[in-house]
C-alpha positions as CSV (number, residue, x, y, z in Angstrom):
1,X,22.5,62.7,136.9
2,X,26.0,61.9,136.1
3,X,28.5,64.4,137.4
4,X,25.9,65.1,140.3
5,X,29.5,65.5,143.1
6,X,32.3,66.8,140.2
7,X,32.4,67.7,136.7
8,X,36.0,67.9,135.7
9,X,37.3,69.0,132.4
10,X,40.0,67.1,130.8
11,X,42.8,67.8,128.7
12,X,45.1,65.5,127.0
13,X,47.2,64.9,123.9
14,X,45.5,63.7,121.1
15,X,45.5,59.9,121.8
16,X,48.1,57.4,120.2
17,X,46.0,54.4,121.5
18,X,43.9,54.1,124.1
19,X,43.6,56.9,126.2
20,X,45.1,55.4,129.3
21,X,45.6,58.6,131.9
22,X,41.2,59.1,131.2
23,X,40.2,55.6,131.2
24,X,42.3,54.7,134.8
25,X,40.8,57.9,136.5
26,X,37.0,57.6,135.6
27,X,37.2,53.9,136.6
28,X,38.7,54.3,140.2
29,X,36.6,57.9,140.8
30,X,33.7,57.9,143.1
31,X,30.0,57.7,141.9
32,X,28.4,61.1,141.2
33,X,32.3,62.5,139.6
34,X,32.4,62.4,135.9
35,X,35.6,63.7,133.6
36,X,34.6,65.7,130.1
37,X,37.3,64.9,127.8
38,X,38.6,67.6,124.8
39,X,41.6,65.9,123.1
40,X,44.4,68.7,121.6
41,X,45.4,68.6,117.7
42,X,49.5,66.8,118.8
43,X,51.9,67.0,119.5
44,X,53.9,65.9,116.6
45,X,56.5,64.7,118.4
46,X,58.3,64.8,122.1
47,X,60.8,67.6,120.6
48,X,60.4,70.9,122.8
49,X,59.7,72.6,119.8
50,X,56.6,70.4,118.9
51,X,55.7,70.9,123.0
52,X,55.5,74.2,123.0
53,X,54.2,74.8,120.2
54,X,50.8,73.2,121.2
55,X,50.7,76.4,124.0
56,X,48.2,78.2,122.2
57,X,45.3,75.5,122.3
58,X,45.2,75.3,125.8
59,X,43.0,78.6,126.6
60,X,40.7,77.9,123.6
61,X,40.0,74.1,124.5
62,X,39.9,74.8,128.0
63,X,37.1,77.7,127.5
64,X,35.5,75.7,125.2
65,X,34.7,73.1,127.8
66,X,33.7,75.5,130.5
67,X,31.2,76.9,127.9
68,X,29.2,73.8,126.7
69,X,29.5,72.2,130.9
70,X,29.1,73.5,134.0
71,X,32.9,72.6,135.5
72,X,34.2,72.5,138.3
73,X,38.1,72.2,137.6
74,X,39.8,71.8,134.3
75,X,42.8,69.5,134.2
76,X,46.2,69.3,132.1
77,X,46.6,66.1,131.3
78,X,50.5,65.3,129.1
79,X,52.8,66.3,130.7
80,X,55.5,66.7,128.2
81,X,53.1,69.6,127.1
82,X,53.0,70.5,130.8
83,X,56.7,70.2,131.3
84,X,58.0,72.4,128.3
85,X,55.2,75.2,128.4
86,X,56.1,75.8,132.3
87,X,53.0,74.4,134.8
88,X,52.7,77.8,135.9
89,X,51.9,79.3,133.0
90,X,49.3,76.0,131.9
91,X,47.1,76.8,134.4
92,X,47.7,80.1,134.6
93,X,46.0,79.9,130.5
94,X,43.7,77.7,131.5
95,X,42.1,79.4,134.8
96,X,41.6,82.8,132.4
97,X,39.8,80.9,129.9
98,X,37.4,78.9,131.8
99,X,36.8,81.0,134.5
100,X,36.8,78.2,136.7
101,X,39.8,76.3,138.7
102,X,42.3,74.2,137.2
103,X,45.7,72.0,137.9
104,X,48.2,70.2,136.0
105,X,49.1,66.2,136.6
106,X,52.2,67.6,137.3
107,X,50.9,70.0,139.9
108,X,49.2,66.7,140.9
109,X,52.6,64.7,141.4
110,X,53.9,67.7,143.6
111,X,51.0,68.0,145.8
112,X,51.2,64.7,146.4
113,X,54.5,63.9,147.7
114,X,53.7,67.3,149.7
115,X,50.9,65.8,151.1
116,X,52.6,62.7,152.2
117,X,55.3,64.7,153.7
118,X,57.9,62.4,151.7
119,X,61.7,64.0,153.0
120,X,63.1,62.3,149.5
121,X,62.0,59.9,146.8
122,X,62.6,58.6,144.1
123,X,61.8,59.0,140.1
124,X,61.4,56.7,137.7
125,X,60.1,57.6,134.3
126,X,60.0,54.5,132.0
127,X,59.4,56.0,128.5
128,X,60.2,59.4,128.5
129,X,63.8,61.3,126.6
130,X,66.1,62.6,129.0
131,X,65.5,65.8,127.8
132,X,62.0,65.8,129.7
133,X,63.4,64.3,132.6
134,X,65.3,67.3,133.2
135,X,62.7,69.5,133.0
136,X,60.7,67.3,135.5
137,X,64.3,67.1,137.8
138,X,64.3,71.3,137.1
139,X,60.3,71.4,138.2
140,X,61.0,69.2,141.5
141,X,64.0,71.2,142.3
142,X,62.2,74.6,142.4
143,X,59.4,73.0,143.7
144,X,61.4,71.9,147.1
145,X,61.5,68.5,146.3
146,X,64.5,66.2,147.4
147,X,64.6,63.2,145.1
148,X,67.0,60.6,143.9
149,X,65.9,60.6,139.7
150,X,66.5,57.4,137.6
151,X,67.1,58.5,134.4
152,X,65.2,57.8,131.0
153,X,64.3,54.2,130.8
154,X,64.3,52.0,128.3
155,X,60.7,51.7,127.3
156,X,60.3,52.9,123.6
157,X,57.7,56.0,123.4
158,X,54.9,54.4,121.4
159,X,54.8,51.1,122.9
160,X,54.8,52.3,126.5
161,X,50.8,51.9,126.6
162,X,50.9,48.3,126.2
163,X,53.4,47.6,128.5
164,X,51.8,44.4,130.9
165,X,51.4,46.0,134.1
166,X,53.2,43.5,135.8
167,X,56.2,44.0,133.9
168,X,56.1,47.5,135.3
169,X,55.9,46.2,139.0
170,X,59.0,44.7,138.6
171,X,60.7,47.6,136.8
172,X,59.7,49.9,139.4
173,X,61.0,47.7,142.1
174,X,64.0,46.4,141.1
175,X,64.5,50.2,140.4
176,X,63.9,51.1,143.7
177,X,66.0,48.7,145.5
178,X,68.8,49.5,143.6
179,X,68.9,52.9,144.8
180,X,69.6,55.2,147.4
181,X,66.9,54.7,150.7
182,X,64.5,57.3,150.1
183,X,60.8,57.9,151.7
184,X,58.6,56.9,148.4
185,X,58.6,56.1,144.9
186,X,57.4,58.3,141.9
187,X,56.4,57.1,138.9
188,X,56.0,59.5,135.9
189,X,54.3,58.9,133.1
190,X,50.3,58.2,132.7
191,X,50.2,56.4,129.5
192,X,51.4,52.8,131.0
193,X,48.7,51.3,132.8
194,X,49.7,51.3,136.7
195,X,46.3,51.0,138.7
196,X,46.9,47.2,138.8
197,X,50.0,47.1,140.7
198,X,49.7,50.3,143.1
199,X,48.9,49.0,146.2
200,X,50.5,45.7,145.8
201,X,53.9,47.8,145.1
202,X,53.3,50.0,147.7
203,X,52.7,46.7,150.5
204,X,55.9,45.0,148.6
205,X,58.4,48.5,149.1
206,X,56.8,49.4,152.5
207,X,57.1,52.8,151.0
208,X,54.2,55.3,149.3
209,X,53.8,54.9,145.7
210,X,52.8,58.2,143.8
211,X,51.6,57.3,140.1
212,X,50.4,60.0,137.2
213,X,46.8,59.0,137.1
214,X,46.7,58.2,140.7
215,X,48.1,61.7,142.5
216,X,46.2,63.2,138.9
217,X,42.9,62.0,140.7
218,X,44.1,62.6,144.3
219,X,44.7,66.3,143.3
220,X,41.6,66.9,141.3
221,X,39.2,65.2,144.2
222,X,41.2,67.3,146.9
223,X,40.3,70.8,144.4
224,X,36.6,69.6,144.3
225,X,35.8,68.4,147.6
226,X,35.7,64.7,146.8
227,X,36.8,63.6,150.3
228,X,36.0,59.9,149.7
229,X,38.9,57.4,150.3
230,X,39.4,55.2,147.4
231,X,40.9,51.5,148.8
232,X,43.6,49.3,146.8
233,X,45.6,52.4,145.2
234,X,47.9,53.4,148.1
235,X,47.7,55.7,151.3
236,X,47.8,58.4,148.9
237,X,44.1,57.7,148.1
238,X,43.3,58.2,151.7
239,X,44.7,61.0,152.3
240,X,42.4,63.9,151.7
């Protein structure tokens, strides 16, 4: 029976390509824990207007899925969408309308670095416009992060999901030794394929590496009581 350990609903924006955040967490999750996908109608655009306006979906689409499967969480993937509506009040929408628990991958990245007890790290988010980035810098701030941030890169939104993983590796670690010392690195951003280079990055730093779709899954697995370690995608992955 598939699902037979977790049934996780999941969120995202409607896909520009191939739906990269979904497809890296079913393949690394542990047999018997099986993600329901509902894509939104958008965003138009990364503009905070076209963000928040895709707020009022996320009740509807997340009761929607908690009516036609018996969940266990529902999850926010995007998170532009969960950056300019406020994470609070995502889940906050989509806990009333499912009746059932549910997170953010932002929630995810947070919990995380939490978990791993990282005193400071640092952020690099390839693709997105400064103007999330300083959402994300307001959300780690309030959160009681400490981080060193790396402002937006250079990748053009729309061709960050084919982006060669290993062109990524060396982004993130030429980033990261160019920096400040700091106690991990944080990459935002689940639409560039990562799984690849996790825990080759992580041996090649000596630090923890937190990805999107990695600390996504961590976070979901913790919530439903998946407690099995997942080898090759950093200490994160054993951690629960």
């Amino acid at each position: 029976m598939f699902g037979w350990r977790a049934r996780i609903g999941f969120i995202s924006p409607a896909p520009g390509g191939p739906p990269t955040s979904l497809l890296e967490m079913q393949e690394a999750a542990p047999a018997g824990v099986v993600f329901i996908a509902r894509s939104l109608d958008g965003p138009k655009s990364l503009e905070l207007a076209d963000l928040t306006a895709m707020a009022p979906q996320i009740g509807p689409v997340a009761a929607d899925l908690a009516r036609k499967t018996d969940l266990d969480l529902v999850l926010m993937a995007g998170a532009p969408i969960v950056l300019a509506n406020g994470n609070d009040a995502m889940i906050q929408a989509m806990t009333e309308a499912s009746g059932v628990q549910a997170t953010t991958n932002i929630a995810g990245i947070v919990n995380a670095i939490k978990r791993l007890d990282l005193g400071r790290v640092t952020v690099l988010s390839p693709y997105y416009p400064q103007h999330l980035v300083d959402l994300f810098e307001q959300h780690l701030t309030a959160s009681g992060i400490d981080f060193h941030m790396i402002g937006a890169g250079d990748v053009p939104f729309g061709s960050h999901k084919d982006q060669p993983a290993e062109h990524s590796y060396r982004r993130a670690k030429q980033a990261f030794q160019a920096g400040p010392p700091t106690d991990g690195l944080v990459l935002l951003g689940g639409g560039t394929p990562l799984q690849s280079i996790i825990g080759v990055l992580e041996t090649d730093l000596g630090k923890p590496v937190i990805a999107n779709n990695q600390a996504n899954l961590w976070n979901a697995l913790t919530m439903v009581s998946v407690r099995e370690p997942i080898p090759g995608l950093g200490v994160l992955m054993t951690c629960f």
